[in-house]
C-alpha positions as YAML, in Angstrom:
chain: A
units: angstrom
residues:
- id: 1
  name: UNK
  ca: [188.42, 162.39, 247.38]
- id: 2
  name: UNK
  ca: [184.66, 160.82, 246.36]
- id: 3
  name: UNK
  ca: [181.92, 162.25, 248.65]
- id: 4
  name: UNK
  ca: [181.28, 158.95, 250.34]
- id: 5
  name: UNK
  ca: [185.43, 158.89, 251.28]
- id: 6
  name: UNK
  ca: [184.89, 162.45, 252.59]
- id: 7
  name: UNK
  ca: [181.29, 161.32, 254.56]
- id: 8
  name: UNK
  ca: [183.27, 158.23, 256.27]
- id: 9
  name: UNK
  ca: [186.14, 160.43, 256.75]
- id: 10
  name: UNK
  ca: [184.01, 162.86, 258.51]
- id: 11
  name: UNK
  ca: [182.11, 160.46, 260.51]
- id: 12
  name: UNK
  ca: [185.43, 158.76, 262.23]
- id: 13
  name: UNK
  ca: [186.53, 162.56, 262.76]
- id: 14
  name: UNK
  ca: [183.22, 162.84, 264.75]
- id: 15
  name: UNK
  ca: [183.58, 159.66, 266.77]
- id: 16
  name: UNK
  ca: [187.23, 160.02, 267.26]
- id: 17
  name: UNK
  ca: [186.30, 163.68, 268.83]
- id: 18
  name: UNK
  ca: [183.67, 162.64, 270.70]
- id: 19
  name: UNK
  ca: [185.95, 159.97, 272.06]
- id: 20
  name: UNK
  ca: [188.26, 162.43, 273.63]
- id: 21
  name: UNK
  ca: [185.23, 164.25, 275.71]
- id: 22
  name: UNK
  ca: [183.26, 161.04, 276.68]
- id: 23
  name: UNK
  ca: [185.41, 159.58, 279.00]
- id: 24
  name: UNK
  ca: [185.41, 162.97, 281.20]
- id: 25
  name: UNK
  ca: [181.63, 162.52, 281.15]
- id: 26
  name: UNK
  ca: [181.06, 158.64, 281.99]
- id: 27
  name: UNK
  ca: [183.90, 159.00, 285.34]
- id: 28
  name: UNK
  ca: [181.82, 161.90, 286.12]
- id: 29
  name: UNK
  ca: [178.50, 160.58, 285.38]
- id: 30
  name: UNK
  ca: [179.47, 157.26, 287.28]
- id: 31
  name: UNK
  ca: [180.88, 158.88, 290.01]
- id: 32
  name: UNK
  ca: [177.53, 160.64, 290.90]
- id: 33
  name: UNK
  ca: [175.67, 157.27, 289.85]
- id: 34
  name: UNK
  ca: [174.01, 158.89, 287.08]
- id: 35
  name: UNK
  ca: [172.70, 157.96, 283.74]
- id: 36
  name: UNK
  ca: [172.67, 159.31, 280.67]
- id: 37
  name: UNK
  ca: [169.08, 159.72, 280.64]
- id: 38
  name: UNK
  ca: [169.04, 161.27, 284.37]
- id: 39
  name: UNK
  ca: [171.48, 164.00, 282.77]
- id: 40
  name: UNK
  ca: [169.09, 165.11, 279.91]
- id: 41
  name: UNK
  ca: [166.25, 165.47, 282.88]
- id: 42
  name: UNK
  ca: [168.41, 167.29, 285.13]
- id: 43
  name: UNK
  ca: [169.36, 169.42, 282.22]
- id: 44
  name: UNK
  ca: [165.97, 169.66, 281.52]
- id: 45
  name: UNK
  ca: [164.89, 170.91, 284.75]
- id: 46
  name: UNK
  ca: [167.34, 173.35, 284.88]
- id: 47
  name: UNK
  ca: [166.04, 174.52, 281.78]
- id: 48
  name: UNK
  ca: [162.67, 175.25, 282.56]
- id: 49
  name: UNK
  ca: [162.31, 174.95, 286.50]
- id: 50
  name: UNK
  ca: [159.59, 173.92, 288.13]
- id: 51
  name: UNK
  ca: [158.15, 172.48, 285.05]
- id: 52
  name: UNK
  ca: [155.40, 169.29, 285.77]
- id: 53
  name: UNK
  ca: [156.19, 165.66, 284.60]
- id: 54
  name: UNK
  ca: [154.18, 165.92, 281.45]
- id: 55
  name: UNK
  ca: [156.76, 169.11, 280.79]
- id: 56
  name: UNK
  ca: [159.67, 167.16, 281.41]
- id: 57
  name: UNK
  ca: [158.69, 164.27, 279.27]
- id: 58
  name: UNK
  ca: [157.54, 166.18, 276.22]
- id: 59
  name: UNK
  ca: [161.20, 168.07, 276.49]
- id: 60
  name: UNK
  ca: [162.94, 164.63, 277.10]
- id: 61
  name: UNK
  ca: [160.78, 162.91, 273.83]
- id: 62
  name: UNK
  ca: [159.99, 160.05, 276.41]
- id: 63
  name: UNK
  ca: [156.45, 159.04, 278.19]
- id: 64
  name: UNK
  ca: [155.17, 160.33, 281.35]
- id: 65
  name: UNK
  ca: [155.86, 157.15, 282.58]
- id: 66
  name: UNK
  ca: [159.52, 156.73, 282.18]
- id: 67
  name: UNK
  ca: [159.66, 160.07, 282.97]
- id: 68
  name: UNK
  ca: [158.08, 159.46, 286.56]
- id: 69
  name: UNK
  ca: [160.64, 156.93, 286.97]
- id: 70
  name: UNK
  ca: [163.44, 159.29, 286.22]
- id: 71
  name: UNK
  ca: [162.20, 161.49, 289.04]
- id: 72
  name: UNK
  ca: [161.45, 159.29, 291.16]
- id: 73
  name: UNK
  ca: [165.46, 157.89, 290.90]
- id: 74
  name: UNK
  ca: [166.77, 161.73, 291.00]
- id: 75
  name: UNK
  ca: [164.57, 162.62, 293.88]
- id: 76
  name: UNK
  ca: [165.81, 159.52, 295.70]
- id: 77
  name: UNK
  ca: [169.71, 160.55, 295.23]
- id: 78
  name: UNK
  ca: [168.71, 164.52, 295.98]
- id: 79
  name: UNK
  ca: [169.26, 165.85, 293.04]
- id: 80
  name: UNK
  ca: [165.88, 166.68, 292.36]
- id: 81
  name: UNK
  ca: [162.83, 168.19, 294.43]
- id: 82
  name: UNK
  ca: [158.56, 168.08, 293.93]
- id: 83
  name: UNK
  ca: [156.89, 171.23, 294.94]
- id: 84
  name: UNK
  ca: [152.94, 171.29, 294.71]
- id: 85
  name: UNK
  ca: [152.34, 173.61, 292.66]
- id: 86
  name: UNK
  ca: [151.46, 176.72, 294.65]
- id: 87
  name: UNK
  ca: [148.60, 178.10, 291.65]
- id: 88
  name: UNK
  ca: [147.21, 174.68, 291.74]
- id: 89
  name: UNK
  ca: [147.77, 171.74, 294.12]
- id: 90
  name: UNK
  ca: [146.97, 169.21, 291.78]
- id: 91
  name: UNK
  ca: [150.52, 169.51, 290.08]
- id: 92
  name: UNK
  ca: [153.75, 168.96, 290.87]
- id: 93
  name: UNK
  ca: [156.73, 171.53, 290.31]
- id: 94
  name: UNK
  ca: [160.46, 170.07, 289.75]
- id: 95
  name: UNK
  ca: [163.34, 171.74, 290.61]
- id: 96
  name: UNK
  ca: [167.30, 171.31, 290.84]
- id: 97
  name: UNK
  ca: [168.54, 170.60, 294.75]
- id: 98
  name: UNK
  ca: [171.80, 172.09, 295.64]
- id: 99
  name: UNK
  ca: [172.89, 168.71, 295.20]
- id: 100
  name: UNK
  ca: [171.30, 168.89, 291.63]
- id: 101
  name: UNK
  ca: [172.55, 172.50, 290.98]
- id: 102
  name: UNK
  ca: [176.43, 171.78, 292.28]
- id: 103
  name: UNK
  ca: [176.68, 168.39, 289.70]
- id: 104
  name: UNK
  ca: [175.75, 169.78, 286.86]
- id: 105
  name: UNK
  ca: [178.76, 173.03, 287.83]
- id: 106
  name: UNK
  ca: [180.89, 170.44, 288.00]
- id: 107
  name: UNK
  ca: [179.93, 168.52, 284.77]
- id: 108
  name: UNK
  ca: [180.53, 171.88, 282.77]
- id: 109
  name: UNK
  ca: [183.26, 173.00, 284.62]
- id: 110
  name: UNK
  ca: [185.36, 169.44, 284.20]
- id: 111
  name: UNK
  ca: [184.29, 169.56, 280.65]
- id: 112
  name: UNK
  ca: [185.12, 172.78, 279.57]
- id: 113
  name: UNK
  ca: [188.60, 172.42, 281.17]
- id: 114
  name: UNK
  ca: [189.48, 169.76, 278.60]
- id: 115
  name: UNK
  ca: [187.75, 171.31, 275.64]
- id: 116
  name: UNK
  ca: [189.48, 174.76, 276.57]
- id: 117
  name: UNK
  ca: [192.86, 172.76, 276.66]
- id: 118
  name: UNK
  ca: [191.94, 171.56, 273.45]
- id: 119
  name: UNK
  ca: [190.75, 174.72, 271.71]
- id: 120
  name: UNK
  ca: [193.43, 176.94, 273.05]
- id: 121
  name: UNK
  ca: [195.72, 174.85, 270.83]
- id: 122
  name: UNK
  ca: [194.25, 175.75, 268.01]
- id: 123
  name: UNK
  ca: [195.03, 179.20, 265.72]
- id: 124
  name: UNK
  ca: [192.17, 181.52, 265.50]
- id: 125
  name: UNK
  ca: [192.19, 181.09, 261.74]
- id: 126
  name: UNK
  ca: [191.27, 177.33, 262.66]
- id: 127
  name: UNK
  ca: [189.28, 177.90, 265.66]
- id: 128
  name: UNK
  ca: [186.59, 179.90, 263.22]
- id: 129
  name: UNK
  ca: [187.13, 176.76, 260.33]
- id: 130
  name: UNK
  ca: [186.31, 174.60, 263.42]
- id: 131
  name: UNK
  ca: [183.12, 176.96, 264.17]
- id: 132
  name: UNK
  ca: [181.93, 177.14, 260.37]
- id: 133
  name: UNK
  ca: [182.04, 173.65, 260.23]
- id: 134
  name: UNK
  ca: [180.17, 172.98, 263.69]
- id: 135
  name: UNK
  ca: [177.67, 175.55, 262.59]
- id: 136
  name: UNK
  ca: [177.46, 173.70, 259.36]
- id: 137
  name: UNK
  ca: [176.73, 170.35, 260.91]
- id: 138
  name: UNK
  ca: [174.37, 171.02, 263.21]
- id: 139
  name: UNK
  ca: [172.22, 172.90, 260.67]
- id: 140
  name: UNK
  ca: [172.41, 170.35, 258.56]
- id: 141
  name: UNK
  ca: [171.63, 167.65, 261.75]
- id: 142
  name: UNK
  ca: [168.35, 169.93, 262.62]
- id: 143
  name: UNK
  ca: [167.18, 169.86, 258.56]
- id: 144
  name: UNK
  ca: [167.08, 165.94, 258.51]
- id: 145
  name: UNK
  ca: [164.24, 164.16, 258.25]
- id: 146
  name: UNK
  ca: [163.04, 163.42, 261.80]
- id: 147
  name: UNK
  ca: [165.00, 165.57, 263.80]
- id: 148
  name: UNK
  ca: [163.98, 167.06, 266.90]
- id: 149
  name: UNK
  ca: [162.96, 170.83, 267.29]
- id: 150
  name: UNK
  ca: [165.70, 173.26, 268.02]
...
C-alpha cells in the first residue's frame, strides 16, 4: 500500500476511534451543561490550582478575556471558586468546587469504563502494538510545526 493509502487509512482509523469515545463525552458533557472549552479550564485548574486568570489562559492558548468569561460561566454553575489571593489581594486564585472536583471523577471514571472494555479485548501482544503506535503518534503530533508544548 502507497504512503498516502496508508496516511488516509490511518486517519479514518483515528476518527473511527475517536468516534467510539466521543459520544460518552458529549452525554456527559451535556448533561452537566458543559462545553468543550469549560472542560480544558476545569482540567486546567485542576492542574495547577489556584492558578490566576492570566495562568489559566496562557495554559488554555486563549486571551484573558475569553478566559474571564469561562470563569465567570463555571463559577456561575459551581464548578469553580475565586479566592483572593492570600500573598497578595490584588489576584485572584481558582480552584475546583466539590461540584467541580466530583464531574471531572465522573468524566474519567465513565470514560475509562468503556476504554477498559475496549482494551481488555485486546491480547497483550496487541495492547503494546497499540501503545508503540500511540507513543509513535503523539511524538510525531508534538514535532509538527506549530504544535503546542508538551
Amino acid at each position: 500500500m502507497a504512503r498516502e493509502d496508508r496516511q488516509l487509512l490511518a486517519m479514518k482509523l483515528y476518527a473511527q476511534s475517536m468516534g467510539i469515545v466521543d459520544p460518552i463525552r458529549m452525554r456527559l458533557w451535556s448533561e452537566a451543561e458543559l462545553t468543550t472549552s469549560q472542560l480544558r479550564l476545569l482540567f486546567a485548574i485542576r492542574q495547577e490550582p489556584g492558578a490566576t486568570l492570566t495562568a489559566l489562559a496562557t495554559l488554555l492558548h486563549v486571551s484573558p478575556p475569553t478566559a474571564s468569561g469561562l470563569v465567570d460561566r463555571l463559577v456561575r454553575q459551581d464548578y469553580v471558586r475565586r479566592d483572593v489571593d492570600p500573598n497578595d489581594r490584588r489576584f485572584v486564585c481558582h480552584h475546583l468546587t466539590d461540584r467541580g472536583v466530583a464531574i471531572l471523577g465522573e468524566l474519567e471514571r465513565e470514560g475509562r469504563a468503556l476504554l477498559d472494555a475496549i482494551l481488555d479485548r485486546l491480547s497483550d501482544n496487541e495492547l503494546d502494538e497499540l501503545v508503540r503506535g500511540l507513543q509513535l503518534l503523539n511524538d510525531a503530533a508534538h514535532a509538527a510545526p506549530g504544535a503546542p508544548a508538551r
